[in-house]
C-alpha positions in Angstrom: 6.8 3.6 16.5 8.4 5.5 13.6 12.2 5.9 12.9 13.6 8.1 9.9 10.9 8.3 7.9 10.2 4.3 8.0 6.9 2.8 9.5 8.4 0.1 12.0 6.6 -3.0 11.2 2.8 -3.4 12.9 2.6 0.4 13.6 -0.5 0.8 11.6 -3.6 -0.7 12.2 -4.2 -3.1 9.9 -0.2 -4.2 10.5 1.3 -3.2 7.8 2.8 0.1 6.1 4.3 1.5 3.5 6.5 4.5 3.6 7.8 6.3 0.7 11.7 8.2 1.2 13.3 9.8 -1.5 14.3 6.6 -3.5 13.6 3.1 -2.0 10.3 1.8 -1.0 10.5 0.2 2.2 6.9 -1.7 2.3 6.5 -3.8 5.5 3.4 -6.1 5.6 2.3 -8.2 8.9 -1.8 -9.0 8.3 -1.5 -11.1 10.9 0.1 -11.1 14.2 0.4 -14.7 14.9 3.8 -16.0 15.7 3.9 -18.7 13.0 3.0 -15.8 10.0 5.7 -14.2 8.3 6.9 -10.6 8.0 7.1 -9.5 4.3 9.6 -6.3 3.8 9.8 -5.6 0.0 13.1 -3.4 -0.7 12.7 -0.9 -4.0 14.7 1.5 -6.0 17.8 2.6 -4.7 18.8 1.5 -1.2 22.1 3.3 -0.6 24.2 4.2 2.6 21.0 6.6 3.4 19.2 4.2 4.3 21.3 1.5 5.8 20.5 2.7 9.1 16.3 2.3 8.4 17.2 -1.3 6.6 19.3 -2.0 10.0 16.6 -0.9 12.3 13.6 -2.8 10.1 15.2 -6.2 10.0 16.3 -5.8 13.7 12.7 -5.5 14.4 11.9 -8.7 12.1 14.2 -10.4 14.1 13.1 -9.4 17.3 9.6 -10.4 16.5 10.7 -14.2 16.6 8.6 -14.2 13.6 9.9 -15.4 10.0 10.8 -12.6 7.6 10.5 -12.4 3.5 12.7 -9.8 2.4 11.7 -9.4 -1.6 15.0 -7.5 -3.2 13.2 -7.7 -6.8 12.9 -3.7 -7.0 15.8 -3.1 -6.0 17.9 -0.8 -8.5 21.2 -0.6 -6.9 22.4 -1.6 -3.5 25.5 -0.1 -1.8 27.9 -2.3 -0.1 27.1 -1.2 3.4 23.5 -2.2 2.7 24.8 -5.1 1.1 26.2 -6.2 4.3 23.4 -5.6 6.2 21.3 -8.2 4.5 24.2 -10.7 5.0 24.5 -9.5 9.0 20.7 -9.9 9.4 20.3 -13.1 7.2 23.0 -15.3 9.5 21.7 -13.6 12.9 18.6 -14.6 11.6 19.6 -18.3 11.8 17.2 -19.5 8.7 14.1 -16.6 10.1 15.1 -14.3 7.5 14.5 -15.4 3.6 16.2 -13.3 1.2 13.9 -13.5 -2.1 14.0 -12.6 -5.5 17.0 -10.8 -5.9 17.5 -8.1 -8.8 20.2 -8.4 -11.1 22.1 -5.2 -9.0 21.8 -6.7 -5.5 23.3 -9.9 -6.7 26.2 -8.3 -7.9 26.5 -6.5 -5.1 26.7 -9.4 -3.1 29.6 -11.0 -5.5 31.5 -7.3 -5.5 31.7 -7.1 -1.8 32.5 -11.5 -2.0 29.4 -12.5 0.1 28.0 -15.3 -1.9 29.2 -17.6 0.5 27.2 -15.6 3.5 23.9 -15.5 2.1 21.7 -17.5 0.2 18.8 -16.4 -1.5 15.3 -17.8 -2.6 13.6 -17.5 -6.5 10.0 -17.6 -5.9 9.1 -16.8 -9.7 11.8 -19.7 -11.2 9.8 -22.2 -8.4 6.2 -20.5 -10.2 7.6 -20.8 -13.7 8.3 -24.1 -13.1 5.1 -25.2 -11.5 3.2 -23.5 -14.1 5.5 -25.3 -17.1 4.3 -28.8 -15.4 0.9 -28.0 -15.5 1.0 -26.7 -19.0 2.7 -29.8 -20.2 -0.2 -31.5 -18.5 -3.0 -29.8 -20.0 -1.6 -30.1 -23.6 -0.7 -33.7 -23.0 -4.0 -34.3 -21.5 -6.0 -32.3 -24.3 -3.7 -34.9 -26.6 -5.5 -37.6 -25.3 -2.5 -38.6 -22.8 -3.1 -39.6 -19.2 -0.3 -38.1 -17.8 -0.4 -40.0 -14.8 -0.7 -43.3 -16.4 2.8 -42.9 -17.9 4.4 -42.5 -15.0 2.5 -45.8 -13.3 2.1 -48.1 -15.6 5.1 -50.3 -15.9 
């Protein structure tokens, strides 16, 4: 099924599509159909009151697929307030389905400008990677120093 110019999620074979409009990339991904694999929707560019009617229609879907949905904001340019809004609608129907990841510098002030910090919540994938790859690399240097890095923390 296809709506404005956006792929609905699953309309394409392999489950997944990706439809280019004038601006925003709305990129839907759903490899696999099971009910305990999550949607991915990846939001780019600018996402303006154009669109809020596609970005209400695509995470209605998410939701009505029971399924948990990723909703990466990290190309996202500028966000409107409307659109704003229909993140924070969609992430508290959503009732902890709907993870709001990665947001861009612009779509966090958004959310401050129209005072909806308190509404949603959103998740840093690359500050828990950063992390995880600064306490391996403190490993591997301590371990190349001739530390056991695991002794130091059982040894008493």
């Amino acid at each position: 099924m296809r709506r404005q110019g956006l792929a609905v999620p699953g309309d394409k074979a392999d489950g997944g599509s990706i439809i280019r409009s004038d601006s925003p990339i709305f990129e839907t991904a759903q490899r696999d159909r099971r009910e305990d694999h999550p949607i991915l929707v990846k939001l780019s560019g600018e996402v303006d009151v154009r669109y809020q009617q596609i970005l209400d229609d695509t995470l209605s879907d998410c939701l009505a697929s029971g399924r948990p949905t990723f909703v990466d904001l990290s190309g996202v340019t500028f966000m409107d307030s409307r659109c704003v809004r229909e993140l924070a609608v969609h992430y508290q129907l959503g009732n902890g389905r709907v993870a709001l990841c990665d947001p861009s510098r612009e779509v966090e002030l958004g959310v401050a400008a129209c005072d909806l910090e308190e509404w949603i919540d959103f998740i840093y994938t690359s500050e828990l990677w950063q992390s995880a790859a600064s306490f391996f690399h403190k490993v591997a240097v301590e371990s190349k120093k001739g530390a056991d890095p695991c002794a130091r923390h059982t040894r008493q």
